[in-house]
TIVO-625461 format. One record per residue (C-alpha): x, y, z; residue in one letter. Coordinates in nm, 4 decimals. Layout:
- u|v|w|drendo
- X|Y|Z|A
...
//
This chain:
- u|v|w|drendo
- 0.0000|0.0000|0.0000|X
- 0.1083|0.3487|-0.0942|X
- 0.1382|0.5644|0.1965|X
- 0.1585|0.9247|0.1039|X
- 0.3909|1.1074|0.3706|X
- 0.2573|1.4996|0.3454|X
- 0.2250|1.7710|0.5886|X
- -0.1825|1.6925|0.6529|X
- -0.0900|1.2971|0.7790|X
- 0.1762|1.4065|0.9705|X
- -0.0409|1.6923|1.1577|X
- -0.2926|1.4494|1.2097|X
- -0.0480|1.1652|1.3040|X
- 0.0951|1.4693|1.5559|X
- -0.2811|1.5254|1.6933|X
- -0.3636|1.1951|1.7309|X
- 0.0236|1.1164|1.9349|X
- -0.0797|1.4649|2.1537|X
- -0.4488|1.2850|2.2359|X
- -0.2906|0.9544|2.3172|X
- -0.0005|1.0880|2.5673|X
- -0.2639|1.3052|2.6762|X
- -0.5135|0.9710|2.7621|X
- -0.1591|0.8282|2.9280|X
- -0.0463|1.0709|3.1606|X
- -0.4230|1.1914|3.2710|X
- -0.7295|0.9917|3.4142|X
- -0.9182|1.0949|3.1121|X
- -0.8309|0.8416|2.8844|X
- -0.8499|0.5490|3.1693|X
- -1.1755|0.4547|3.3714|X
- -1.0425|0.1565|3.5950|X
- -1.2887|-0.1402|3.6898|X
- -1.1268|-0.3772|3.8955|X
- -0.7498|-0.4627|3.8384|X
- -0.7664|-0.3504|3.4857|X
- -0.9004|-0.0057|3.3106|X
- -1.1153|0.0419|3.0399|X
- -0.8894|0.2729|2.8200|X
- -0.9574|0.5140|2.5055|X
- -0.6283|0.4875|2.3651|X
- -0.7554|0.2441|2.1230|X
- -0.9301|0.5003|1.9572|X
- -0.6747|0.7162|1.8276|X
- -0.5287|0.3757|1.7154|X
- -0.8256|0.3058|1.4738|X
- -0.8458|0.6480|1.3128|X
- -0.4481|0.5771|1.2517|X
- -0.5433|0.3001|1.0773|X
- -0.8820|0.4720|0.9152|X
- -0.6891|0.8221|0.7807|X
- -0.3443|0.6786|0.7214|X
- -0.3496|0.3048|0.6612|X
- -0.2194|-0.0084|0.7845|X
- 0.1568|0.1250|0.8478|X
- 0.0108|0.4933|1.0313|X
- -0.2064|0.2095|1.2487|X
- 0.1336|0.0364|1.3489|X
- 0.3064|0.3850|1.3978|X
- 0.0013|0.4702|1.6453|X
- 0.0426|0.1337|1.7980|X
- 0.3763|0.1338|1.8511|X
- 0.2944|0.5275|2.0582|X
- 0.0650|0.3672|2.2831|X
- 0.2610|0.0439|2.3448|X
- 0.5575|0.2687|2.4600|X
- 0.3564|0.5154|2.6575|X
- 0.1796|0.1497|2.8487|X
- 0.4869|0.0601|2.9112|X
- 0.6122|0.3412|3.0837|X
- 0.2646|0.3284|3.2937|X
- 0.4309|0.0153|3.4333|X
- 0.7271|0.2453|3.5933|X
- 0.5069|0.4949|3.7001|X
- 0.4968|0.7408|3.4672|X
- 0.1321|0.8468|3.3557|X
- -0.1169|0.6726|3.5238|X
- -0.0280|0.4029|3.7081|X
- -0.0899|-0.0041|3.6241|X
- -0.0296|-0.1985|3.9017|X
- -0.0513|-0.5006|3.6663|X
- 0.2071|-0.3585|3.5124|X
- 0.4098|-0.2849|3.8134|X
- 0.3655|-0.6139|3.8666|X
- 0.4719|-0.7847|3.5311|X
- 0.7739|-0.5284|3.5544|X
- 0.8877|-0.6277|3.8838|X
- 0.8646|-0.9880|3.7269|X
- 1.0830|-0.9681|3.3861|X
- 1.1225|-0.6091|3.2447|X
- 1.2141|-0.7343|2.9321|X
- 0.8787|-0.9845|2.8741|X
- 0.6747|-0.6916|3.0387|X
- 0.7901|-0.4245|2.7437|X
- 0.6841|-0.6818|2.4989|X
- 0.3469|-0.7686|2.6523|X
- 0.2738|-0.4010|2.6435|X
- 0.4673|-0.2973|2.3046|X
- 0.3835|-0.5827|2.0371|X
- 0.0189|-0.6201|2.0805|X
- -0.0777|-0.2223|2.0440|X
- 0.1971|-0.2403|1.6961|X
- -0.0261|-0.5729|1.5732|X
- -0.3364|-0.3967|1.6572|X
- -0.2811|-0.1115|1.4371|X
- -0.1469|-0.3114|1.1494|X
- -0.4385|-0.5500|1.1292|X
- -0.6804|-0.2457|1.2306|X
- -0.5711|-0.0504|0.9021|X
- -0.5931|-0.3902|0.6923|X
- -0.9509|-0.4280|0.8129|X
- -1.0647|-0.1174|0.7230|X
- -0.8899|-0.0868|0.3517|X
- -1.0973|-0.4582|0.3255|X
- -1.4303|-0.3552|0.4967|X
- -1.4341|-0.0268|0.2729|X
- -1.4356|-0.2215|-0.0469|X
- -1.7644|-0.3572|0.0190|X
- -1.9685|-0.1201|0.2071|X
- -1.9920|0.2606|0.3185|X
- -1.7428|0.4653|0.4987|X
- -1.9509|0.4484|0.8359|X
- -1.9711|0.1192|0.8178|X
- -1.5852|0.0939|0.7701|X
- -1.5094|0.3113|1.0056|X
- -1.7271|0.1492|1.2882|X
- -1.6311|-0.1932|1.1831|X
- -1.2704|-0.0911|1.2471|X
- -1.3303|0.0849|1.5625|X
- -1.4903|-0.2174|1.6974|X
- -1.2471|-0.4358|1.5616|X
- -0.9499|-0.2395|1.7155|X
- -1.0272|-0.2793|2.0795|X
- -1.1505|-0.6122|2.0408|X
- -0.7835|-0.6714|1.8603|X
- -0.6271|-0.5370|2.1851|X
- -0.8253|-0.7150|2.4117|X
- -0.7630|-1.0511|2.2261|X
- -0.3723|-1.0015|2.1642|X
- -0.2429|-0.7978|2.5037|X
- -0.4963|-1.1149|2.7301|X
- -0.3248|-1.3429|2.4682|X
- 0.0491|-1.2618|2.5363|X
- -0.0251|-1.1575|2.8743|X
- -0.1232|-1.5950|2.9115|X
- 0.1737|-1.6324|2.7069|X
- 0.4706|-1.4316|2.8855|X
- 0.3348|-1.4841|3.2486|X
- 0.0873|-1.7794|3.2576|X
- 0.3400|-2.0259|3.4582|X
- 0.4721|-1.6952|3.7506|X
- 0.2810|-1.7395|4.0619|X
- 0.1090|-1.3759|3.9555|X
- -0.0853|-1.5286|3.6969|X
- -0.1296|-1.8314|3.8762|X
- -0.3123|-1.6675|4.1154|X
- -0.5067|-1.4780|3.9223|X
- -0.6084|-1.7894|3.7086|X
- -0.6612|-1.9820|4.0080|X
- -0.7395|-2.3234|3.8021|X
- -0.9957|-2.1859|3.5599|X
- -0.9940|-2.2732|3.1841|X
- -0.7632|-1.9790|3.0081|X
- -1.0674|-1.9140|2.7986|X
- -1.3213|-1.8319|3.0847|X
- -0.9915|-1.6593|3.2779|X
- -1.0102|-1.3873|3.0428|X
- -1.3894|-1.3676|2.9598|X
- -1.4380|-1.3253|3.3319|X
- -1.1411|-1.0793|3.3476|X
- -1.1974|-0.8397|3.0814|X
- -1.5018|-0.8955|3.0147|X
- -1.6808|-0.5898|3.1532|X
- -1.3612|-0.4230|3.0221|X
- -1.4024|-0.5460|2.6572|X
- -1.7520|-0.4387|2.5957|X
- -1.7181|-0.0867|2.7000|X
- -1.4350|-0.0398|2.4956|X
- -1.5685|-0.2112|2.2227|X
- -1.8765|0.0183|2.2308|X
- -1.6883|0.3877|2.2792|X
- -1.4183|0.2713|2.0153|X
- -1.7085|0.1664|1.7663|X
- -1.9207|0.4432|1.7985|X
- -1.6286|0.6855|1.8537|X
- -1.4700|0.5806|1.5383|X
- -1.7572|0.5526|1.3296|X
- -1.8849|0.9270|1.4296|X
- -1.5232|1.0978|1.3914|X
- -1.4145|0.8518|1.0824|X
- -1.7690|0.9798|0.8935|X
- -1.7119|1.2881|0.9519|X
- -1.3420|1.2805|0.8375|X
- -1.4469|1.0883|0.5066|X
- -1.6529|1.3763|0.3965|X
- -1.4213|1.6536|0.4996|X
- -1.2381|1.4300|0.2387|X
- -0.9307|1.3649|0.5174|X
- -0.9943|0.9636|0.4200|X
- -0.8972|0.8131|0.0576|X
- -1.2254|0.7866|-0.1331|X
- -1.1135|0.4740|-0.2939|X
- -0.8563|0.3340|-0.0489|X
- -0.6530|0.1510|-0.2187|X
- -0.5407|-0.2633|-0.2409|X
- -0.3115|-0.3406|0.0802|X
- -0.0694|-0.5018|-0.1220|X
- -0.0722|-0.1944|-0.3967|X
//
């Protein structure tokens, strides 16, 4: 896929970066239920990947994966999960946090380019919205089991169950709120930025 580098994608890609750190380091962006927070930083994720494709989804990604990561040494709000993890293996813990959010945006920016061939803009848009938290639910719970499933954290927290109903019954609250706010969000703000013409009309192949 083409992706055009010009002074509009980088002031967006520069808005959307100020609105993530901005969701990081305040307690706007994070509502917390339980041990884990619902968070809106998957939103500026999926109008990455809306306005500026696949590769501008990773770029977002990779923002928010570094600025989750740093929530796990204290700075922006605080994750004591992630305190946690750190404490455990630095190393696995910047992965946990880093990879998933990159994958997100990547796959979020694919999703829309295919979901935009065969319906509306709206429809693209929400579909990706959606998509894009459920993404980061699936992949950070995913490599979260991965990395830490055999420490005595996760153990814990498991405490015997199935993996499968584990996370269900940990996120799932979680999930479906941000599932909802990223859909609607990104369907709204996505609309509107298709007719202000700030979103290809005719995206193009993913492999053009």
């Amino acid at each position: 896929m083409k992706n055009t580098v010009n002074t509009r994608s980088l002031a967006l890609m520069g808005f959307l970066t100020a609105l993530t750190m901005i969701f990081s380091f305040t307690p706007i962006g994070t509502i917390p239920i339980g041990p884990l927070s619902v968070t809106l930083n998957v939103i500026p994720i999926a109008l990455a990947a809306v306005v500026l494709g696949p590769i501008g989804g990773a770029a977002m990604g990779a923002v928010f994966g570094t600025l989750s990561f740093l929530q796990c040494i204290g700075i922006g709000v605080p994750s004591a999960m992630g305190a946690t993890l750190f404490a455990i293996d630095p190393f696995l813990a910047f992965v946990q946090r880093f990879v998933p959010r990159v994958l997100v945006g990547l796959f979020a920016g694919l999703i829309y380019l295919g979901v935009r061939k065969i319906s509306n803009a709206y429809v693209a848009c929400a579909v990706t919205g959606f998509c894009t938290a459920f993404l980061n639910t699936a992949l950070f719970m995913s490599a979260l089991v991965l990395l830490f499933g055999n420490t005595d954290y996760m153990k814990e927290l498991i405490a015997g169950r199935n993996i499968l109903a584990f996370i269900c019954a940990f996120v799932g609250v979680n999930a479906l709120l941000e599932m909802a706010a990223c859909t609607l969000v990104t369907g709204a703000v996505g609309a509107a930025l298709y007719k202000a013409r700030l979103i290809p009309q005719k995206p193009a192949a993913a492999g053009s």
